[in-house]
N, C-alpha and C positions, 0 to 999 in steps of 0.2 A: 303522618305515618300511621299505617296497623297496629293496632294494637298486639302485641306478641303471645303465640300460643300456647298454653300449656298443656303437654302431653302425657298423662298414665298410663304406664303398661304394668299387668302382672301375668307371669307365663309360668306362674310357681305350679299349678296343678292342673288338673285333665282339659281345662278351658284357657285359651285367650281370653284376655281382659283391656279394651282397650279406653281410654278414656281421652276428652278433648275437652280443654273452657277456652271459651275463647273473651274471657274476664266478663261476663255475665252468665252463659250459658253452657251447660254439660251435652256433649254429645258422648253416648255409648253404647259399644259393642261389644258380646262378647261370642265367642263359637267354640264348643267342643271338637276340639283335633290333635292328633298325637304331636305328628311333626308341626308345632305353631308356626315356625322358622317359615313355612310354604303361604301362612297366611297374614303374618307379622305387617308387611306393608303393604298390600292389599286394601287391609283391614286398615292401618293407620292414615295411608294418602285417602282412604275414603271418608273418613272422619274430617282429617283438616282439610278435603276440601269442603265438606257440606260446612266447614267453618268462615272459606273463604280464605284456606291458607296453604301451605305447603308445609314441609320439613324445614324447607328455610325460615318460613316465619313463624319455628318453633322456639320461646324465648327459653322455657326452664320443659323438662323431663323429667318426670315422677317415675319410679321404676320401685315394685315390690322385691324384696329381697331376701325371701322365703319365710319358714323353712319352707322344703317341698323337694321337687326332683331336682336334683344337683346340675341337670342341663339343662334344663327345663329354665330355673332360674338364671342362668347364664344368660338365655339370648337375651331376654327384657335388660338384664344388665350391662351389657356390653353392646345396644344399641343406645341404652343412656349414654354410654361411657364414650361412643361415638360421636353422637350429637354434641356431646360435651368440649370434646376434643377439633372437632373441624367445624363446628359452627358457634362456639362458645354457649351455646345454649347451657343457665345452668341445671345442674344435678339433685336432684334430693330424692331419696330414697324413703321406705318404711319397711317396715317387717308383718307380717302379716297378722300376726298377734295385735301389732299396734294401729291397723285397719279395724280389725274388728271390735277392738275393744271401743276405738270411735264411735262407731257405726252403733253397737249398743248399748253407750253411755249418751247419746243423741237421741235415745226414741225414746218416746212415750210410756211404753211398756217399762223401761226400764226408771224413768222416773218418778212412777205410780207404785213403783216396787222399794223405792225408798232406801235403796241398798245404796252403801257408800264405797262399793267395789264390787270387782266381778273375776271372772275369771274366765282366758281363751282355751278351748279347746280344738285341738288340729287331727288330725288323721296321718299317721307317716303311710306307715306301710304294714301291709297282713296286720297283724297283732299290734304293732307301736303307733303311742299316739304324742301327741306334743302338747303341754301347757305352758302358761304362762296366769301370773294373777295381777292383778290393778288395782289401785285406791283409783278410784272415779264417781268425786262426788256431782251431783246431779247437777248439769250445766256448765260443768267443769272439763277440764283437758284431761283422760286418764294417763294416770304416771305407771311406771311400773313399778310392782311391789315383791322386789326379786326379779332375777334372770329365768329366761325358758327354760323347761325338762323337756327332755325327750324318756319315755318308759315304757315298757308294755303291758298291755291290758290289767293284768291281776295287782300293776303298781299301781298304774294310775287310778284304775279304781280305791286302793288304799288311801293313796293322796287326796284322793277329792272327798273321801270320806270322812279322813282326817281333817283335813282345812276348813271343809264345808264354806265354801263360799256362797255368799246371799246372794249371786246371780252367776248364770254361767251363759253366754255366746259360744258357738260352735261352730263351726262350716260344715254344714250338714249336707249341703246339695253335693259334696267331694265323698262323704259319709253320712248316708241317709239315717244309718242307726247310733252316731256316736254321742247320742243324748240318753240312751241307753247306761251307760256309762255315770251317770250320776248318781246319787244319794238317795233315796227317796224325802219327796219335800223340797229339795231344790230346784230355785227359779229360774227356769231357761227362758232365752230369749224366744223373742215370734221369728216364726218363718220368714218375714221380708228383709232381719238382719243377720240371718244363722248361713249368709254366703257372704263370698267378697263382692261388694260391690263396686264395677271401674269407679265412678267416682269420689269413693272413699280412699282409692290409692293417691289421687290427688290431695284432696283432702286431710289427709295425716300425714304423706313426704311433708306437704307444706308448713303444716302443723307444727311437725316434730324437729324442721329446719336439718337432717343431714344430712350428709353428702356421702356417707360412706358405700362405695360397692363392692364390699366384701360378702360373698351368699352365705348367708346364717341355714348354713346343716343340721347343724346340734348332733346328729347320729353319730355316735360314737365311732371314727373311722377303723378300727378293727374289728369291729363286732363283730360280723360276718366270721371270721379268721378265730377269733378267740376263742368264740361258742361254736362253733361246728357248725355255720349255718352253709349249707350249699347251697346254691344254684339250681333251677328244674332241669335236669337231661334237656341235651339237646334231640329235638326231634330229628328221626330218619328219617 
């Protein structure tokens, strides 16, 4: 018998992300597109076949579970939550905090840095950004140290000035300036881990062993409402 698939997806922000092992090797894709829903399996049967497999001989399903856009995060999760349900393939999810923080407690850079923790940073929307911090000593699984914030600009700038963490990772290709945002003197990651990478989303579901598909928003759901924020005019 085949050995069975395993498949990452993340559709938390402006790219598809898709990822395949097929238990020695990574195949990945990923493409910038608004509606991902139109290139979801496409992009996925194209992978498991250059694996030699199908959807059917998907064993387990890696699915990111933000933060990021609230439907955005949904499809990747409710095509695990599929897989999971008519094929038993199982489920493990990760948060994207807990990708990245892998992704640069794994490199070099970051072990020449000597730091025994770090800290993710995320991009929400216009002005709000999202952290999260980590004990991640070198060679080690990072934990987390504290639950995510969600803040805008002028906070999170305070918090990260205040914390000062001895390394910080960012998703910088979602937000090419949000490394601007640090302290001066503080150690940011290199460019090859300051993105999600598809096969980090495998990589840390697996890691992290959960199965939960609940989308991690953090935005406070009345915000908008509270503070008086509107909506642009619809155009005529």
């Amino acid at each position: 018998m085949a050995e069975k698939l395993t498949l990452g997806l993340c559709t938390s922000g402006s790219r598809l992300k898709v990822s395949v092992l097929d238990g020695k090797r990574f195949r990945c894709a990923q493409k910038k597109v608004f509606n991902q829903e139109t290139e979801l399996f496409a992009t996925v049967n194209r992978l498991l076949a250059e694996a030699g497999g199908s959807l059917r001989g998907v064993g387990t399903v890696c699915a990111a579970r933000g933060p990021g856009r609230f439907t955005g995060i949904r499809i990747a999760l409710t095509l695990a939550g599929t897989l999971g349900a008519l094929s038993g393939a199982e489920v493990r999810t990760a948060t994207l905090f807990e990708v990245l923080a892998l992704q640069a407690s794994g490199c070099a850079h970051y072990r020449r840095s000597g730091a025994g923790g770090l800290a993710v940073l995320l991009h929400a929307f216009k002005d709000e950004y999202f952290c999260q911090f980590f004990s991640a000593p070198a060679g080690g699984r990072p934990r987390a140290d504290g639950g995510p914030v969600w803040l805008r600009e002028a906070e999170m700038r305070a918090l990260l000035a205040f914390r000062r963490p001895p390394y910080v990772v960012a998703d910088a290709e979602e937000a090419p300036g949000i490394y601007s945002l640090l302290p001066e003197g503080a150690a940011r990651a290199p460019a090859s881990v300051s993105r999600v990478l598809p096969d980090h989303v495998i990589k840390a579901a697996l890691a992290g062993r959960s199965g939960a598909l609940k989308p991690l928003y953090l935005k406070q759901a009345k915000y908008e409402l509270e503070n008086n924020v509107r909506p642009p005019a619809a155009r005529r």
